[in-house]
VOGUFI-204597 format. One record per residue (C-alpha): x, y, z; residue in one letter. Coordinates in steps of 0.25 Angstrom, whole numbers. Example, Ala and Ser with C-alpha at 12.3 -4.5 7.8 and 13.67 -1.06 7.14 Angstrom:
REM residues 2
+-------+-------+-------+------+
|  east | north |    up | code |
+-------+-------+-------+------+
|    49 |   -18 |    31 |    A |
|    55 |    -4 |    29 |    S |
+-------+-------+-------+------+
This chain:
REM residues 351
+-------+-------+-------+------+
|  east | north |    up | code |
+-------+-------+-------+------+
|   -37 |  -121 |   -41 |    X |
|   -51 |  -127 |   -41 |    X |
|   -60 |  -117 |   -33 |    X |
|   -72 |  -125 |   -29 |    X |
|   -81 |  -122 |   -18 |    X |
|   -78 |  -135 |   -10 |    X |
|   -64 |  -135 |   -10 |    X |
|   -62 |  -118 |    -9 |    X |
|   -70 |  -106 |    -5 |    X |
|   -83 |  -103 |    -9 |    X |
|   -86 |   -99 |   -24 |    X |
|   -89 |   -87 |   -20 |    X |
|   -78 |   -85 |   -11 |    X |
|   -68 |   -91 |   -21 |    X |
|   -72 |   -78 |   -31 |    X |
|   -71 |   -68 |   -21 |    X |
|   -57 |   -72 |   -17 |    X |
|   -52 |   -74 |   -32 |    X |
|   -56 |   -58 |   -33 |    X |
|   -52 |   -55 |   -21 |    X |
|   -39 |   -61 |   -25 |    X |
|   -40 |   -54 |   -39 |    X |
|   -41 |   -40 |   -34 |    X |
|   -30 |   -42 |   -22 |    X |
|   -21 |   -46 |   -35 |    X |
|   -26 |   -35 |   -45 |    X |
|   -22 |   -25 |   -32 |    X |
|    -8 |   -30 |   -29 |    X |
|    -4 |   -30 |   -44 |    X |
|    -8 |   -15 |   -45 |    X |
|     0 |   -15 |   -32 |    X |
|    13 |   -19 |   -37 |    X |
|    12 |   -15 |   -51 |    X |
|     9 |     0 |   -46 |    X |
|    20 |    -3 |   -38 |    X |
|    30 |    -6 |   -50 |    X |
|    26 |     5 |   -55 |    X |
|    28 |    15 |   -44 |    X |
|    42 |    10 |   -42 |    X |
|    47 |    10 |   -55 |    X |
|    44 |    25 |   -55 |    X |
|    52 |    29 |   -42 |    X |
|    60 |    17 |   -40 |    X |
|    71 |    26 |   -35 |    X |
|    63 |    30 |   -23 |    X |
|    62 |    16 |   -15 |    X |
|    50 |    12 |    -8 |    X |
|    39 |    23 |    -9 |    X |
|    25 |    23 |    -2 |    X |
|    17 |    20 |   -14 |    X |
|    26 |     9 |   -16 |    X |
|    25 |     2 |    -2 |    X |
|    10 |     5 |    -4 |    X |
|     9 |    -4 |   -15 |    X |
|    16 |   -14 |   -12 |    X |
|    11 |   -17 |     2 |    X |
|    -5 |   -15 |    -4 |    X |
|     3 |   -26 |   -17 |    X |
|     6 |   -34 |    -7 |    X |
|    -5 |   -35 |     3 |    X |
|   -14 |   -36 |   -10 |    X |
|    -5 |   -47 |   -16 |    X |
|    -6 |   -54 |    -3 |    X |
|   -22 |   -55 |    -2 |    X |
|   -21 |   -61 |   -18 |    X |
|   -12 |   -73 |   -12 |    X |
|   -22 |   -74 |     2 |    X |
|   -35 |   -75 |    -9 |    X |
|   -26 |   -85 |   -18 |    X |
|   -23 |   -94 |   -10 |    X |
|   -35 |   -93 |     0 |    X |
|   -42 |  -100 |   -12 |    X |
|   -31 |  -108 |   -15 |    X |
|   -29 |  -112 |     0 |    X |
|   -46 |  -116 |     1 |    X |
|   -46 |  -126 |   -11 |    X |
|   -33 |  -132 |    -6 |    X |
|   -36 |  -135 |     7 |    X |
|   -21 |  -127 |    13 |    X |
|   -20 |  -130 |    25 |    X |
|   -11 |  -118 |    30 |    X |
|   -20 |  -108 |    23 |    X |
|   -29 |  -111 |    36 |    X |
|   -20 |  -105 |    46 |    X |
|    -8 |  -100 |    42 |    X |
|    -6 |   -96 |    29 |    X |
|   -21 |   -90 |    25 |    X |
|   -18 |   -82 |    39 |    X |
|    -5 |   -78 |    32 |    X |
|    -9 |   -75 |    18 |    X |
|   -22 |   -65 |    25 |    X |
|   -14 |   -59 |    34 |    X |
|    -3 |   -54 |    27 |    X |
|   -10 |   -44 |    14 |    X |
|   -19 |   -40 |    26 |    X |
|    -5 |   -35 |    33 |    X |
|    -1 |   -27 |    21 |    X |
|   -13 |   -19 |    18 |    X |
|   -14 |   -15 |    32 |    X |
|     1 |   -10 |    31 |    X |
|    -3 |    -3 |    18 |    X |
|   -13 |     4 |    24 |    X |
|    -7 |     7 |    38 |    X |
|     4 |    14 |    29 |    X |
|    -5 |    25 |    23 |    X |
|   -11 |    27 |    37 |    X |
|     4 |    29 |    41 |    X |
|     6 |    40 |    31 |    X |
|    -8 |    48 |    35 |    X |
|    -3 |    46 |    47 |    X |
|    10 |    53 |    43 |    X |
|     3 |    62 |    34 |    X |
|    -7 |    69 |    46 |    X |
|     4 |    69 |    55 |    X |
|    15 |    75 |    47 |    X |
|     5 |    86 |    41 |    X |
|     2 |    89 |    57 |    X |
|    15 |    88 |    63 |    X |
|    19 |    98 |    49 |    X |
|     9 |   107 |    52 |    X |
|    12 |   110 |    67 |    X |
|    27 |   110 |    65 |    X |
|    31 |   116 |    52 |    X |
|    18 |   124 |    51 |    X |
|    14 |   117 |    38 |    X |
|    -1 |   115 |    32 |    X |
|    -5 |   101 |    37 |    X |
|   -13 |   102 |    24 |    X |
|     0 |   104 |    16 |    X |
|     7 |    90 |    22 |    X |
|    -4 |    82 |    14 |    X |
|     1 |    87 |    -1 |    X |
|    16 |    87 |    -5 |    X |
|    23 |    98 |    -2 |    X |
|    32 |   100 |   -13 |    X |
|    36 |   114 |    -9 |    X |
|    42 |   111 |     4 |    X |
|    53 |   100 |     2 |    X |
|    57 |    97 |    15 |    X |
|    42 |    93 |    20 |    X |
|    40 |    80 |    28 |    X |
|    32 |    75 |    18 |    X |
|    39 |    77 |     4 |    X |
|    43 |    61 |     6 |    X |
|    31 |    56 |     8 |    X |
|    19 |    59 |    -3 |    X |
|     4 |    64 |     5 |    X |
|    -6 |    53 |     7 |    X |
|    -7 |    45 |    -4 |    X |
|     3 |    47 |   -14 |    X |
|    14 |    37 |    -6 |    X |
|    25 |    41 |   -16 |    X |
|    37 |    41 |    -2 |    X |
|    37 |    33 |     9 |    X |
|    43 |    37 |    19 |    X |
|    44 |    26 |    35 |    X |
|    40 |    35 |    45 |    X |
|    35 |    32 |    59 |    X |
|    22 |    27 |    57 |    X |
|    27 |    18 |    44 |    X |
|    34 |    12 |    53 |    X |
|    23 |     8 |    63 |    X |
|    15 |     4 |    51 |    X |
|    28 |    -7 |    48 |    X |
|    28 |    -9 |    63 |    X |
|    13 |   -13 |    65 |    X |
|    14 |   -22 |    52 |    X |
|    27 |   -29 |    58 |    X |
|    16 |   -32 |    71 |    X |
|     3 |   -37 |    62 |    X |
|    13 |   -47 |    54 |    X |
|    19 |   -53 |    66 |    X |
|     5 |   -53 |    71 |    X |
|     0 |   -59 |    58 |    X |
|    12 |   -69 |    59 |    X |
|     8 |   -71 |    76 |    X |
|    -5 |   -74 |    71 |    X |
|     0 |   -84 |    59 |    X |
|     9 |   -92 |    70 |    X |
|    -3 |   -96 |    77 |    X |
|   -12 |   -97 |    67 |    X |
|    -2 |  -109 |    64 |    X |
|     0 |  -112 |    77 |    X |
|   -15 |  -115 |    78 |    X |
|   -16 |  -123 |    69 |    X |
|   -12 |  -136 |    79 |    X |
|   -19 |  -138 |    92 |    X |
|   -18 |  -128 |   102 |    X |
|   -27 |  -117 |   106 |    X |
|   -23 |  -106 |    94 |    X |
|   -35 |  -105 |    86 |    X |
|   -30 |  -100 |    74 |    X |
|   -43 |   -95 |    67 |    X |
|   -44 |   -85 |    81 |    X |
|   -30 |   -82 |    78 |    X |
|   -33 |   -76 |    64 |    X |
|   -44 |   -71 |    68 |    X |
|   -38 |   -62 |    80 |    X |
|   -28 |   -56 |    69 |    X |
|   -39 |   -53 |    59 |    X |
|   -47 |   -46 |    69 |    X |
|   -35 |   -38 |    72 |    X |
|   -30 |   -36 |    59 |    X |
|   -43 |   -30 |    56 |    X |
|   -44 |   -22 |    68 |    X |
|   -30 |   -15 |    62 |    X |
|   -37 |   -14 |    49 |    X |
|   -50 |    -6 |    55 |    X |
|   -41 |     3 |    64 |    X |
|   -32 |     7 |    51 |    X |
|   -44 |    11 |    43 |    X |
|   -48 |    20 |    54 |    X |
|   -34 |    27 |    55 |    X |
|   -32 |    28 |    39 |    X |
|   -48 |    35 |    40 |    X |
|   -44 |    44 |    51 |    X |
|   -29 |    49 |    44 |    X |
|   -36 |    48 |    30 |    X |
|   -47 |    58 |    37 |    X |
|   -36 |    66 |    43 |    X |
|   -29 |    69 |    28 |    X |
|   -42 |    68 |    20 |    X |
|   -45 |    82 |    29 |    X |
|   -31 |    88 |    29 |    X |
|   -30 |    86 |    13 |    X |
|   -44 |    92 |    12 |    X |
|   -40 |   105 |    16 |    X |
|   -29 |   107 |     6 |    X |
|   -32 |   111 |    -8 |    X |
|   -25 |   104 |   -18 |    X |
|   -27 |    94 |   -27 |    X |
|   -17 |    86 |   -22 |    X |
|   -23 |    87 |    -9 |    X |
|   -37 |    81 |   -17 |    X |
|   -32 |    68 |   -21 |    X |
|   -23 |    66 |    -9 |    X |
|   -36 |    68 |     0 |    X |
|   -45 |    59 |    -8 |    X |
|   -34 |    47 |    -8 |    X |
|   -34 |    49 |     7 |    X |
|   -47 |    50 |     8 |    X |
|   -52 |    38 |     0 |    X |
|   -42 |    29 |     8 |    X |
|   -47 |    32 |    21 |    X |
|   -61 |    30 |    18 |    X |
|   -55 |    17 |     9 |    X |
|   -48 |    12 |    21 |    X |
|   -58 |    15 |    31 |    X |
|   -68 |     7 |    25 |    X |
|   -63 |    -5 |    18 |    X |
|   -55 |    -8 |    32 |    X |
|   -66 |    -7 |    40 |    X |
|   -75 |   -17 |    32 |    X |
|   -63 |   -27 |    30 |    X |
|   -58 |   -26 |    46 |    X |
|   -74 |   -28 |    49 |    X |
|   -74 |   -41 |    40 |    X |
|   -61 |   -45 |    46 |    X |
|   -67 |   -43 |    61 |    X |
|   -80 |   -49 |    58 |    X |
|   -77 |   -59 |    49 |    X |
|   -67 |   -71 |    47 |    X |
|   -67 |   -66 |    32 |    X |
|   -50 |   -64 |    34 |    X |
|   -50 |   -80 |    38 |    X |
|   -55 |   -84 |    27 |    X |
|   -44 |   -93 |    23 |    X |
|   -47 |  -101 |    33 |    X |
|   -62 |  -103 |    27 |    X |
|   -63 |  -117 |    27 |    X |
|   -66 |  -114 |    43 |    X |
|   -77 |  -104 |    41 |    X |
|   -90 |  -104 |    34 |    X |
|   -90 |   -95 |    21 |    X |
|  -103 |   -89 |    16 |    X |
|   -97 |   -86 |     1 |    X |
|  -105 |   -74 |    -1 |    X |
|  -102 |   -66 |    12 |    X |
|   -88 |   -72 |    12 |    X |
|   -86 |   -66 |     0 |    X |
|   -91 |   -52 |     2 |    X |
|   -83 |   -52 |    15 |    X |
|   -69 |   -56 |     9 |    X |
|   -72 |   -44 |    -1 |    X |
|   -76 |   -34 |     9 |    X |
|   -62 |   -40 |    18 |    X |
|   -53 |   -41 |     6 |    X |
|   -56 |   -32 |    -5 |    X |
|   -62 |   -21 |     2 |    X |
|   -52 |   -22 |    15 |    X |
|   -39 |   -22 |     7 |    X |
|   -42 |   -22 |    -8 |    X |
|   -48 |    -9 |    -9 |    X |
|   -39 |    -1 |     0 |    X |
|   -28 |    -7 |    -7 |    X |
|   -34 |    -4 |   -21 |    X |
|   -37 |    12 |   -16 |    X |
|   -23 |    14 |   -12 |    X |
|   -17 |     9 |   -22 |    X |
|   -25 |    19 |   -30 |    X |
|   -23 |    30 |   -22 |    X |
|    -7 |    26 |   -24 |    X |
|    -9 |    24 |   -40 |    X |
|     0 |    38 |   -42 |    X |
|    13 |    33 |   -48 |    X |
|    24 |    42 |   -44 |    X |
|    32 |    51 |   -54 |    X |
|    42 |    47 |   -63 |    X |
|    56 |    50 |   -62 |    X |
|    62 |    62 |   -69 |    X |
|    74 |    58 |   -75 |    X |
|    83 |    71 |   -77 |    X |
|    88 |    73 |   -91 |    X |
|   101 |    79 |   -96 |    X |
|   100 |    91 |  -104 |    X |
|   109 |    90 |  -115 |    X |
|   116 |   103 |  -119 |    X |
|   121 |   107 |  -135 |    X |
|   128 |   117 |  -139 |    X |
|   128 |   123 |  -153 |    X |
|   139 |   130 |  -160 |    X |
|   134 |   136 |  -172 |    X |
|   145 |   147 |  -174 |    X |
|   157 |   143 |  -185 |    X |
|   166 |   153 |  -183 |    X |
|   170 |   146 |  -170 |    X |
|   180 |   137 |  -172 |    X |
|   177 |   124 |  -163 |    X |
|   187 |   116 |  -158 |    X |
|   183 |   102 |  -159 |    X |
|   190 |    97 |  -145 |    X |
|   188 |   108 |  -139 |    X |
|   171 |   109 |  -141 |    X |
|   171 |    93 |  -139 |    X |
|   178 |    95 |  -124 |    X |
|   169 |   107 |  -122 |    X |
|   157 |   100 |  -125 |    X |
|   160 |    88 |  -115 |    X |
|   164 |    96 |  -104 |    X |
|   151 |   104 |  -107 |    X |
|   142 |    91 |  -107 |    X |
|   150 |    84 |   -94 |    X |
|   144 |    97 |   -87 |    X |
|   131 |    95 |   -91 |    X |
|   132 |    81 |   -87 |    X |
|   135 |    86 |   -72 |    X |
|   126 |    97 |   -72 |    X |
|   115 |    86 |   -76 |    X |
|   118 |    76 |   -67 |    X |
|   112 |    74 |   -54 |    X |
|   121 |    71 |   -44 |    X |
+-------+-------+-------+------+
């Protein structure tokens, strides 16, 4: 691919995307290979939340490597549909998937402060105490579902499914929006540079009023862990912590660019005028601190693999019969002994 400044983007432009791209795919490799990981150590156990965790923020990262890759691609080739439909398309969809990530963890705080509340005032319990496992009380509501960060369970309650429900609604809007996009293209009175734009602004919108729920819950937890002592309770309240203030400012500064800016219809550049330099820094400010260094925190946060199986093992049992004046009937101790074993063998087994 010949990346000249005639034909393609900006020299400058060009190397900001190349790294852009670089990073997005460093992020989704540590996705999925965390990920393999993960599963190969409690495969038995289905679909955990860690695992959903990484592979929506695999995916969404995965997906902004393809938009970068073939952005350039797209601008030295003169595509066509890149224009209107499928650059629309390719920056739409990773942007969908880390919202979803991240409205998932605001739906378990939200599960977490309202649990340890409703806990609280019905079965008397510490509100403080709902934050931390519990492993003395079996029965508690939230043995199946691991505090905060940790995402070792997952369980669809009610609010996860209004997070699958609102991203049902932003795809068929994305795909609303696509439709007319193309339909724009002929003559008729769609525009379809005000039709992208209306669903950026929008989108962005979402993204600024998520960041505020995620600072608000984060606060919530950060002050209820704060009050019990443990170490547990320490790291817990960090991670929390750390990704409200994570969230709170790298969607701000990205929904800003979005609302301010044409920085997300960029694949369309040939329509606009590009100052390299403070394109650039834009599209680092949009891109890598809008979504890669939220997605790289939780990932971090996440990094704990869980436990490995314990494999129960068989005792073996041998007897010694050391006394010669006992006269041993060979048929008689070789039945004993496998009546004996077969005992054993039931005694051990599972089921």
């Amino acid at each position: 691919m010949e990346l000249t400044e005639g034909a393609c983007f900006p020299r400058v432009l060009v190397g900001v995307n190349i790294g852009l791209a670089v990073i997005e795919c460093v992020i989704a490799f540590i996705a999925f290979f965390q990920l393999m990981r993960i599963h190969a150590r409690d495969s038995h156990l289905g679909w955990s939340r860690q695992k959903v965790f990484h592979f929506i923020i695999g995916s969404a990262n995965l997906g902004y490597f393809l938009y970068f890759v073939l952005t350039l691609v797209a601008a030295c080739k003169g595509w066509l549909c890149w224009s209107h439909l499928c650059g629309f398309i390719f920056m739409a969809c990773p942007k969908i998937l880390f919202l979803v990530a991240f409205l998932l963890l605001l739906s378990f705080w939200v599960d977490l402060v309202h649990q340890s509340n409703d806990e609280d005032e019905d079965e008397e319990y510490s509100p403080y105490e709902t934050l931390l496992e519990q492993r003395n009380k079996p029965n508690s509501v939230l043995e199946n579902q691991r505090k905060c960060c940790s995402f070792r369970s997952i369980g669809v309650g009610s609010r996860q499914k209004v997070v699958i429900l609102v991203t049902l609604l932003i795809f068929i809007l994305m795909i609303a929006s696509a439709l007319l996009i193309w339909i724009g293209r002929g003559r008729n009175p769609i525009d379809s540079a005000v039709v992208a734009r209306v669903y950026v602004d929008l989108f962005a919108i979402a993204v600024l009023l998520l960041g505020g729920a995620l600072t608000c819950y984060g606060l919530i937890l950060f002050l209820k862990m704060r009050k019990v002592r443990s170490e547990r309770a320490s790291s817990e309240m960090w991670k929390v912590g750390g990704l409200a203030i994570v969230s709170v400012l790298c969607f701000t500064s990205s929904s800003l660019v979005a609302i301010l800016t044409d920085i997300p219809l960029l694949y369309h550049w040939h329509r606009q005028t590009i100052n390299g330099a403070y394109t650039s820094l834009l599209l680092v400010v949009y891109y890598f601190l809008g979504s890669s260094v939220p997605s790289a925190f939780v990932l971090w946060v996440m990094r704990e693999l869980p436990p490995l199986p314990v494999k129960r093992q068989q005792e073996s049992t041998i007897a010694y019969i050391s006394d010669n004046s006992v006269t041993i009937d060979p048929h008689r101790w070789t039945a004993a002994t496998t009546t004996q074993n077969q005992m054993q063998v039931s005694r051990a087994s599972p089921i």
